[in-house]
C-alpha positions as CSV (number, residue, x, y, z in Angstrom):
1,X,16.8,-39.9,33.5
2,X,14.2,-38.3,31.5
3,X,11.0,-36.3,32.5
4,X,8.1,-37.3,29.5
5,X,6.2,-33.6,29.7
6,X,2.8,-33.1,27.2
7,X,2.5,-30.1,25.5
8,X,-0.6,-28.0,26.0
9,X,-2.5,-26.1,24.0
10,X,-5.1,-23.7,24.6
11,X,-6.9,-21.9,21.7
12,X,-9.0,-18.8,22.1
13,X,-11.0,-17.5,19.2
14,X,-8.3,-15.1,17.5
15,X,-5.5,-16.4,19.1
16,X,-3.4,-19.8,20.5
17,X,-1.2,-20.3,23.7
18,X,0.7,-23.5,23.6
19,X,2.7,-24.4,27.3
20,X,5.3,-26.6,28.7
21,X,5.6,-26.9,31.9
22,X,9.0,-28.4,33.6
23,X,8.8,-30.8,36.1
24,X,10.0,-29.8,40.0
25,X,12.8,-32.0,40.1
26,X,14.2,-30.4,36.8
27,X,13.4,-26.6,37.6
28,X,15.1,-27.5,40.9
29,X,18.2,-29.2,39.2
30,X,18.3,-25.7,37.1
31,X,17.7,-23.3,39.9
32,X,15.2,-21.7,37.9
33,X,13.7,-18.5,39.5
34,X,10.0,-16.9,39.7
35,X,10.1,-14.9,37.0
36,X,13.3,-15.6,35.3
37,X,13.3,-14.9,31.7
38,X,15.0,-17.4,29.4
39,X,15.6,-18.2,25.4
40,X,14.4,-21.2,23.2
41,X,16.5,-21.9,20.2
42,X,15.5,-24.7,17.9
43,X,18.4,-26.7,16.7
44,X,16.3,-28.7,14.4
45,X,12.8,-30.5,14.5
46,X,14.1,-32.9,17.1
47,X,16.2,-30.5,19.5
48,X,15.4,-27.4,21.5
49,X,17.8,-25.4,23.0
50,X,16.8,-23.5,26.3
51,X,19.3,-21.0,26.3
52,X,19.6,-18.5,30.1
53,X,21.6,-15.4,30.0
54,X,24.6,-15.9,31.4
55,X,24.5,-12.9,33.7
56,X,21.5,-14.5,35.0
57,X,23.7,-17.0,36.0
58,X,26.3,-15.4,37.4
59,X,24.2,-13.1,39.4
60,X,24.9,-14.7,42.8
61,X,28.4,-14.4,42.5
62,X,28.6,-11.5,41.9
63,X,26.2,-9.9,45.1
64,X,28.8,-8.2,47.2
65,X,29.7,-9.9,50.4
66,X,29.1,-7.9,53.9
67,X,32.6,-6.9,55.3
68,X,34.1,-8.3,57.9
């Protein structure tokens, strides 16, 4: 299923922001966190890559476990 999401844009007088913003149900599908930095790649004009470190990841697997 697919999540139709406008793109905004807000121009200031020397400058322009343009924002996406994800819908819950795919941030929460993606276990995105507050503050989590991630990487666009454009594959062509039709296709973007949102690329997340892959320690980023990983990092809950790899928080020690309290012993026993």
């Amino acid at each position: 299923m697919g999540y139709p999401t406008k793109i905004q844009l807000i121009k200031r007088a020397k400058s322009e922001q343009w924002y996406i913003n994800f819908p819950s149900a795919i941030a929460q599908a993606m276990e995105f966190e507050r503050g989590e930095v991630v990487e666009w790649r454009i594959q062509d004009r039709q296709t973007m890559i949102l690329k997340r470190e892959e320690s980023d990841v990983n990092e809950e697997k790899k928080k020690p476990q309290a012993d026993p």
